[in-house]
N, C-alpha and C positions, 0 to 999 in steps of 0.2 A: 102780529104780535106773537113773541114765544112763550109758549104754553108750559111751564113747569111740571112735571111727570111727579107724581107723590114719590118719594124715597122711600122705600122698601126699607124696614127695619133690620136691622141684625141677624134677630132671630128666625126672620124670615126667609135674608139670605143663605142662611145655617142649614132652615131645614131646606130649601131647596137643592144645596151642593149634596145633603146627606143621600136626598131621592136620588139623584143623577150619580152619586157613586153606587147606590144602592142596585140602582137597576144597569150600572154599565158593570158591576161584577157579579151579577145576578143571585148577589142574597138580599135581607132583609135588611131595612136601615136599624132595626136593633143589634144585627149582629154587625154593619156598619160603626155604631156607636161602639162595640165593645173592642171591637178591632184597633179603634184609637186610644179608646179611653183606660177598659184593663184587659190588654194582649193576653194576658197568660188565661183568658176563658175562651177564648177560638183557637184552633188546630195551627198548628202554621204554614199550612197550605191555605188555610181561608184568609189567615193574616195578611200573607205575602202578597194574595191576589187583590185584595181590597187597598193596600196601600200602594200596590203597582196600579192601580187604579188613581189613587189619591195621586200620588206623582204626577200621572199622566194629565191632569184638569189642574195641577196648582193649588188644590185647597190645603188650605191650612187652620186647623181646628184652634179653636181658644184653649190651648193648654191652660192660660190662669183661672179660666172663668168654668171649666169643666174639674179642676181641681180644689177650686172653692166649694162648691158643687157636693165633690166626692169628701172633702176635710181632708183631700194629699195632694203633693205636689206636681208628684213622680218625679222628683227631682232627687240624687243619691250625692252628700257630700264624700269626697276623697282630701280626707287631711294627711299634707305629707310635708315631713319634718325639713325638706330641701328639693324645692319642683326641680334647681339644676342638677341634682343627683342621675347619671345614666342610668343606674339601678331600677328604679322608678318607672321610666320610659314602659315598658311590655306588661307592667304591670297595671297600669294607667288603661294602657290600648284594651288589654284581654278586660278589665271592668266594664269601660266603656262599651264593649263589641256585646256587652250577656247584658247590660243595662237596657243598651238601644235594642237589643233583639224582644225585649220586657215592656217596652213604650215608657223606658224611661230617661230622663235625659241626668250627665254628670255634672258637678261643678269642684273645681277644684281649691284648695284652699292650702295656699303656701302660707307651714305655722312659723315659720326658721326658726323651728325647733325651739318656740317661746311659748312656755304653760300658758300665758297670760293671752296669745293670740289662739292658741289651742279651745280655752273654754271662752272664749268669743265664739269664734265659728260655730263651735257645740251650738251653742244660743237659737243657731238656725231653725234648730228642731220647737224648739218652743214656739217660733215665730211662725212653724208652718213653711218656711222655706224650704225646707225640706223632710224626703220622711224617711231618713237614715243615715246613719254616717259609718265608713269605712276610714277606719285610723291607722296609720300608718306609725308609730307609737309607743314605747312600753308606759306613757300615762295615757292615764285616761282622763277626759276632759270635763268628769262631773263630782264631784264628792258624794262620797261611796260611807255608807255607815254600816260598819262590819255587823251589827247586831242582826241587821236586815237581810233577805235573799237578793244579791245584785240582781236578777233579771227583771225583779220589782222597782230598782230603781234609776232601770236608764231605758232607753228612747231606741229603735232597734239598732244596734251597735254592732261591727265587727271587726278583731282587733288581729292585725295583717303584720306583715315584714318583719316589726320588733315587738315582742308578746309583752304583754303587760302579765305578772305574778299573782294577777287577782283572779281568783276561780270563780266558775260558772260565768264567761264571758267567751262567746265564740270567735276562734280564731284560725287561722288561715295562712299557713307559710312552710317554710322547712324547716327541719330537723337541725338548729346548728353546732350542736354538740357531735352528731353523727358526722358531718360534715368535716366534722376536725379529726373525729379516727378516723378516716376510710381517707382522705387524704396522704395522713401520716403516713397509716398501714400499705398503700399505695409505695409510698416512697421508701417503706421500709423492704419491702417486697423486690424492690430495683437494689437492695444492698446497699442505701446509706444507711449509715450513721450519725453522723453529721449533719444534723436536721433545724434548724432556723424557721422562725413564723415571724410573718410582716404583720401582725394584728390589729386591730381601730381599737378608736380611745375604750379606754376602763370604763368610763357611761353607760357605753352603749351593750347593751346585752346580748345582743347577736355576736360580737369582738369576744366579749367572758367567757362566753360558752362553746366557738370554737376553737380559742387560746385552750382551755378545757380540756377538748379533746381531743387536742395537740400532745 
């Protein structure tokens, strides 16, 4: 007759893979745990070797269940007004490469360029799906009460590519007004004259402000 083996619980399996990464990278299973859990408190040389480690056995930690845990996701949304946009492509990559370097993973969220599915996604952050959003955007996806300081009234935010006009909201991009002199003055510099600008629609604010300094 076959003898049934009791099943090893969960938690049990958990902590055994933590000992056996613990001792095959020869730190502590605390700093094991921190290596997964919040990267940015071990070196990343101790990082590297604990998750070259991790790779090497196959384990794969409870991201949901160690983020319930902490009250974060580590999950970063990226709202972008047009995912088939080329523009987008390197800027997607380079988030994702400093995210994953952070132990945290991306989700991206095509708004096409609709308020209505913009402060949807937002929503995420309430729900704990994730713990910040990178907006692609010159709106912002929360209603803002001018009376207020904005940093009291939104979820950590950072507003990238097309700036939104609201102050005290960190942002992240280039200069497109300069963009449109150093162009020109380029081509004025070659001895034209006769100078022409292909510009994007009058919406978008990034098109306004290098027609601008055209």
């Amino acid at each position: 007759m076959n003898k049934r083996l009791p099943a090893q619980s969960k938690s049990g399996h958990k902590e055994l893979a933590m000992s056996d990464i613990a001792s095959k990278a020869g730190v502590c299973k605390a700093t094991v745990s921190r290596a997964l859990n919040t990267p940015e408190r071990v070196s990343e040389a101790t990082r590297n070797k604990v998750l070259a480690v991790v790779s090497e056995m196959g384990y794969t930690p409870n991201k949901l269940a160690a983020g319930l845990r902490q009250g974060k996701s580590r999950n970063i949304a990226i709202m972008l007004p047009d995912i088939t946009n080329p523009y987008f492509s390197p800027v997607i990559r380079s988030i994702e490469n400093v995210a994953h370097r952070r132990g945290y993973s991306v989700i991206l969220n095509d708004t096409q360029d609709n308020p209505v599915l913009e402060k949807t996604f937002a929503g995420m952050v309430k729900t704990r799906q994730v713990d910040g959003i990178i907006t692609n955007s010159s709106r912002i996806p929360f209603d803002i009460d001018p009376s207020l300081p904005v940093e009291e009234q939104l979820p950590p935010l950072v507003n990238a590519s097309e700036f939104t006009e609201i102050d005290g909201i960190p942002k992240v991009g280039v200069d497109n007004y300069r963009i449109g002199v150093e162009a020109t003055e380029h081509l004025l510099r070659l001895g034209h004259r006769q100078i022409g600008i292909i510009a994007g629609p009058d919406s978008i604010n990034s098109s306004r402000l290098r027609e601008t300094g055209f």
